[in-house]
C-alpha positions as CSV (number, residue, x, y, z in Angstrom):
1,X,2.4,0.5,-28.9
2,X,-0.8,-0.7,-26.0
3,X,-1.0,-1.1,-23.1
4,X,0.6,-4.7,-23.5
5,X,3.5,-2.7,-24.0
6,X,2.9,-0.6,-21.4
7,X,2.7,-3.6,-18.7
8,X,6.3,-4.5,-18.6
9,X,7.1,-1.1,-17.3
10,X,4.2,-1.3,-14.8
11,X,5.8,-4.5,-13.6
12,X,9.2,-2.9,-13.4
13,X,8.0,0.1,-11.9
14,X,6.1,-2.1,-9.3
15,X,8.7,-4.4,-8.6
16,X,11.2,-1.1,-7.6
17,X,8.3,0.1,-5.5
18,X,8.4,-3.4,-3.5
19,X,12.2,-2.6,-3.4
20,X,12.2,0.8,-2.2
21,X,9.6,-0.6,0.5
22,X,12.0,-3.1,1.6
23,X,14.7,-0.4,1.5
24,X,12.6,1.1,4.2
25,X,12.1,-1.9,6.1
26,X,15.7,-3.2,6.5
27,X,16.1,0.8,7.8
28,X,14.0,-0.1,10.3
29,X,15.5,-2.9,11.8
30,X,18.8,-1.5,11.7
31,X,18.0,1.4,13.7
32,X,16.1,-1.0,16.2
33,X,19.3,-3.0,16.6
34,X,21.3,-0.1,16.7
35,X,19.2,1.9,19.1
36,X,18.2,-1.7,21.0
37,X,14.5,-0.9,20.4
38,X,13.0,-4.5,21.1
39,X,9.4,-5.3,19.5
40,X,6.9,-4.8,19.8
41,X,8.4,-1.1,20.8
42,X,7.3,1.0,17.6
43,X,9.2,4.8,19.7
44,X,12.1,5.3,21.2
45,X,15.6,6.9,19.6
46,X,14.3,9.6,17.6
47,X,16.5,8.4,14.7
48,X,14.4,4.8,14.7
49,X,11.6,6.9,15.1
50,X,12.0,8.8,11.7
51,X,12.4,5.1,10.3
52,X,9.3,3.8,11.8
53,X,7.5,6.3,10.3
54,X,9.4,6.6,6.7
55,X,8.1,3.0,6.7
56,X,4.8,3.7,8.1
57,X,4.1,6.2,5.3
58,X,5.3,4.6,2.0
59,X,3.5,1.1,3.3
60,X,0.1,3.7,3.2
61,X,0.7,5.2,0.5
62,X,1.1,2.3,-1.6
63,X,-2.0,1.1,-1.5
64,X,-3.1,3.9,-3.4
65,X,-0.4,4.2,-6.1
66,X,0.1,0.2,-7.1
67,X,-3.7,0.5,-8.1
68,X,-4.0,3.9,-9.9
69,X,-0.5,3.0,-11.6
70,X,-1.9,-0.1,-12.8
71,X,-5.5,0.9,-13.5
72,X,-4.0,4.0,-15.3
73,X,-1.6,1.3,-17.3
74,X,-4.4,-1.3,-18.5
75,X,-6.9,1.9,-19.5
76,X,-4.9,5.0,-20.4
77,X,-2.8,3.2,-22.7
78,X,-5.1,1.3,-24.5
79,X,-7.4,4.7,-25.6
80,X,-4.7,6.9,-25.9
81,X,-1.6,4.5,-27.8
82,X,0.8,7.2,-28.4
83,X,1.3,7.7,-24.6
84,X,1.1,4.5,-23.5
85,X,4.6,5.0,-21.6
86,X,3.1,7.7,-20.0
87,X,2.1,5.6,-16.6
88,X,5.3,4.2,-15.9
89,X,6.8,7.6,-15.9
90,X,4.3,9.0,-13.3
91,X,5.2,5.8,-11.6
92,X,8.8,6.1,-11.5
93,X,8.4,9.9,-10.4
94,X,6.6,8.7,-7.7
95,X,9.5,6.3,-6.7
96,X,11.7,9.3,-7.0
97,X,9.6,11.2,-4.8
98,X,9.3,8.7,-2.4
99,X,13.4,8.4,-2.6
100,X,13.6,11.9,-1.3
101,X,11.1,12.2,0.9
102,X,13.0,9.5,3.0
103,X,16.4,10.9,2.6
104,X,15.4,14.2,3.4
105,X,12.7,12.7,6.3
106,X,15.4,10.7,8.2
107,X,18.3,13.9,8.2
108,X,15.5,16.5,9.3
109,X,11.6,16.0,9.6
110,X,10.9,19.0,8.6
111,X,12.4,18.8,5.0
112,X,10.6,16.2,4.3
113,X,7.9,18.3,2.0
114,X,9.1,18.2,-1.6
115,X,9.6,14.6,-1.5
116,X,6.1,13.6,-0.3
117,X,5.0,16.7,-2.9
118,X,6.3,14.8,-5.9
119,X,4.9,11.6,-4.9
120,X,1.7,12.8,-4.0
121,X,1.4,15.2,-7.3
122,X,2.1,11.9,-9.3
123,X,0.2,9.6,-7.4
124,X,-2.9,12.5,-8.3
125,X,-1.8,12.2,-12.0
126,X,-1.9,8.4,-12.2
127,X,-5.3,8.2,-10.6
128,X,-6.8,11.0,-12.8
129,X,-5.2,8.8,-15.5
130,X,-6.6,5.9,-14.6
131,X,-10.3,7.9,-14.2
132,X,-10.2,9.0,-17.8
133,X,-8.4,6.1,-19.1
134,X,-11.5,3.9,-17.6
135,X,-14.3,6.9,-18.8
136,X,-12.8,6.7,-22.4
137,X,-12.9,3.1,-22.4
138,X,-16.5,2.6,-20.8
139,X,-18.9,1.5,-23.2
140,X,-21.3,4.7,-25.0
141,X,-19.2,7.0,-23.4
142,X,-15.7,7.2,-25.0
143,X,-15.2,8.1,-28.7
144,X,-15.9,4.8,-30.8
Protein backbone atom coordinates (compact mmCIF):
# COMPACT_ATOMS: atom_id res chain seq x y z
CA UNK A 1 0.00 0.00 0.00
CA UNK A 2 1.02 4.31 -0.34
CA UNK A 3 -0.06 6.83 0.72
CA UNK A 4 -2.90 6.82 -2.06
CA UNK A 5 -4.09 4.24 0.11
CA UNK A 6 -3.66 5.96 2.96
CA UNK A 7 -5.78 9.06 1.81
CA UNK A 8 -9.19 7.61 2.01
CA UNK A 9 -8.75 7.07 5.64
CA UNK A 10 -7.32 10.63 6.01
CA UNK A 11 -10.56 11.77 4.32
CA UNK A 12 -12.71 9.62 6.66
CA UNK A 13 -10.89 10.52 9.58
CA UNK A 14 -11.27 14.22 8.62
CA UNK A 15 -14.68 14.11 7.71
CA UNK A 16 -15.51 12.51 11.54
CA UNK A 17 -13.39 15.37 12.88
CA UNK A 18 -15.78 17.98 11.01
CA UNK A 19 -18.60 15.78 12.72
CA UNK A 20 -17.42 15.68 16.06
CA UNK A 21 -16.89 19.60 15.58
CA UNK A 22 -20.46 19.95 14.65
CA UNK A 23 -21.39 17.59 17.54
CA UNK A 24 -19.91 20.40 19.66
CA UNK A 25 -21.56 23.08 17.97
CA UNK A 26 -25.27 21.90 18.01
CA UNK A 27 -24.25 21.46 22.05
CA UNK A 28 -23.76 24.77 22.06
CA UNK A 29 -26.85 26.05 20.82
CA UNK A 30 -28.90 23.83 22.81
CA UNK A 31 -27.54 24.89 25.95
CA UNK A 32 -28.10 28.62 24.76
CA UNK A 33 -31.68 27.91 24.14
CA UNK A 34 -32.07 25.99 27.06
CA UNK A 35 -30.23 28.37 29.42
CA UNK A 36 -31.78 31.47 27.16
CA UNK A 37 -28.21 32.77 26.55
CA UNK A 38 -28.91 35.23 23.56
CA UNK A 39 -25.83 36.10 21.21
CA UNK A 40 -23.66 37.59 21.15
CA UNK A 41 -23.52 36.37 25.07
CA UNK A 42 -20.53 33.79 24.97
CA UNK A 43 -21.01 33.17 29.66
CA UNK A 44 -23.66 32.71 31.51
CA UNK A 45 -25.25 29.07 32.96
CA UNK A 46 -22.14 27.30 33.82
CA UNK A 47 -23.50 24.31 31.91
CA UNK A 48 -23.47 26.50 28.44
CA UNK A 49 -20.36 27.60 29.66
CA UNK A 50 -18.63 24.14 29.61
CA UNK A 51 -20.14 24.00 25.99
CA UNK A 52 -18.76 27.26 24.83
CA UNK A 53 -15.62 26.24 25.72
CA UNK A 54 -15.71 22.27 24.68
CA UNK A 55 -16.25 24.12 21.34
CA UNK A 56 -13.82 26.73 21.75
CA UNK A 57 -11.05 24.09 22.30
CA UNK A 58 -11.55 21.38 19.58
CA UNK A 59 -12.21 24.51 16.91
CA UNK A 60 -8.24 25.38 18.20
CA UNK A 61 -7.01 22.44 18.22
CA UNK A 62 -7.96 21.49 14.85
CA UNK A 63 -6.02 23.68 13.17
CA UNK A 64 -3.18 21.81 14.24
CA UNK A 65 -4.27 18.19 13.86
CA UNK A 66 -6.10 18.42 10.09
CA UNK A 67 -2.51 19.48 8.92
CA UNK A 68 -0.08 17.19 10.78
CA UNK A 69 -2.71 14.27 10.05
CA UNK A 70 -2.60 15.09 6.46
CA UNK A 71 1.06 16.11 6.11
CA UNK A 72 1.89 12.90 8.18
CA UNK A 73 -0.58 10.89 5.48
CA UNK A 74 0.90 12.32 2.04
CA UNK A 75 4.79 11.80 3.60
CA UNK A 76 4.92 9.03 6.18
CA UNK A 77 3.24 6.68 4.08
CA UNK A 78 4.87 7.10 0.99
CA UNK A 79 8.67 6.39 2.66
CA UNK A 80 7.66 4.02 5.03
CA UNK A 81 4.66 1.61 2.88
CA UNK A 82 4.15 -0.96 5.38
CA UNK A 83 2.61 1.64 7.88
CA UNK A 84 0.96 3.62 5.68
CA UNK A 85 -2.32 3.08 7.93
CA UNK A 86 -0.44 4.26 10.59
CA UNK A 87 -1.84 8.16 10.28
CA UNK A 88 -5.35 7.43 10.29
CA UNK A 89 -5.02 5.60 13.52
CA UNK A 90 -3.29 8.52 15.37
CA UNK A 91 -6.04 10.44 13.78
CA UNK A 92 -8.87 8.43 14.91
CA UNK A 93 -7.18 8.37 18.58
CA UNK A 94 -7.30 11.81 18.50
CA UNK A 95 -11.07 11.87 17.70
CA UNK A 96 -11.42 9.42 20.57
CA UNK A 97 -9.55 11.72 22.79
CA UNK A 98 -11.37 14.53 21.80
CA UNK A 99 -14.73 12.33 22.51
CA UNK A 100 -13.73 12.09 26.07
CA UNK A 101 -12.42 15.04 26.78
CA UNK A 102 -15.95 16.55 26.08
CA UNK A 103 -17.95 14.00 27.91
CA UNK A 104 -15.82 14.16 30.81
CA UNK A 105 -15.39 18.35 30.30
CA UNK A 106 -19.21 18.96 30.30
CA UNK A 107 -20.08 16.49 33.70
CA UNK A 108 -16.99 17.95 35.66
CA UNK A 109 -14.16 20.44 34.38
CA UNK A 110 -11.91 19.07 36.30
CA UNK A 111 -11.84 15.53 34.69
CA UNK A 112 -11.38 16.78 31.70
CA UNK A 113 -7.39 15.66 31.58
CA UNK A 114 -7.05 12.25 30.00
CA UNK A 115 -9.24 13.19 27.24
CA UNK A 116 -7.24 16.31 26.15
CA UNK A 117 -3.97 13.91 27.11
CA UNK A 118 -4.80 11.44 24.36
CA UNK A 119 -5.55 14.03 21.84
CA UNK A 120 -2.76 15.95 22.49
CA UNK A 121 -0.22 12.81 22.83
CA UNK A 122 -1.56 11.88 19.23
CA UNK A 123 -1.81 15.15 17.78
CA UNK A 124 2.44 15.17 18.92
CA UNK A 125 2.75 11.73 17.09
CA UNK A 126 1.08 12.86 13.81
CA UNK A 127 3.17 15.96 13.64
CA UNK A 128 6.51 14.16 14.54
CA UNK A 129 5.15 11.83 11.72
CA UNK A 130 4.62 14.24 9.36
CA UNK A 131 8.42 15.93 10.32
CA UNK A 132 10.13 12.64 9.47
CA UNK A 133 7.78 11.64 6.88
CA UNK A 134 8.79 15.15 4.99
CA UNK A 135 12.87 14.72 6.21
CA UNK A 136 12.81 11.17 4.59
CA UNK A 137 11.23 12.36 1.61
CA UNK A 138 13.36 15.68 1.11
CA UNK A 139 15.69 15.37 -1.64
CA UNK A 140 19.72 14.26 -0.47
CA UNK A 141 18.55 13.64 2.74
CA UNK A 142 16.31 10.47 3.01
CA UNK A 143 17.71 6.96 2.03
CA UNK A 144 17.47 6.74 -1.93
Amino acid sequence: MSAISAMPLAAIVTILAIILYMMTAVRVGTMRTRHNIVAPAVVGHPEFDRAYRIQMNTLEAMPVFLPALWLATLYFSIRFPAVWWLPAVFGVLWIVGRYIYMQAYAADPGKRSTGFGIAALAQIVLLVLAVVGIVMNWPGLGPA
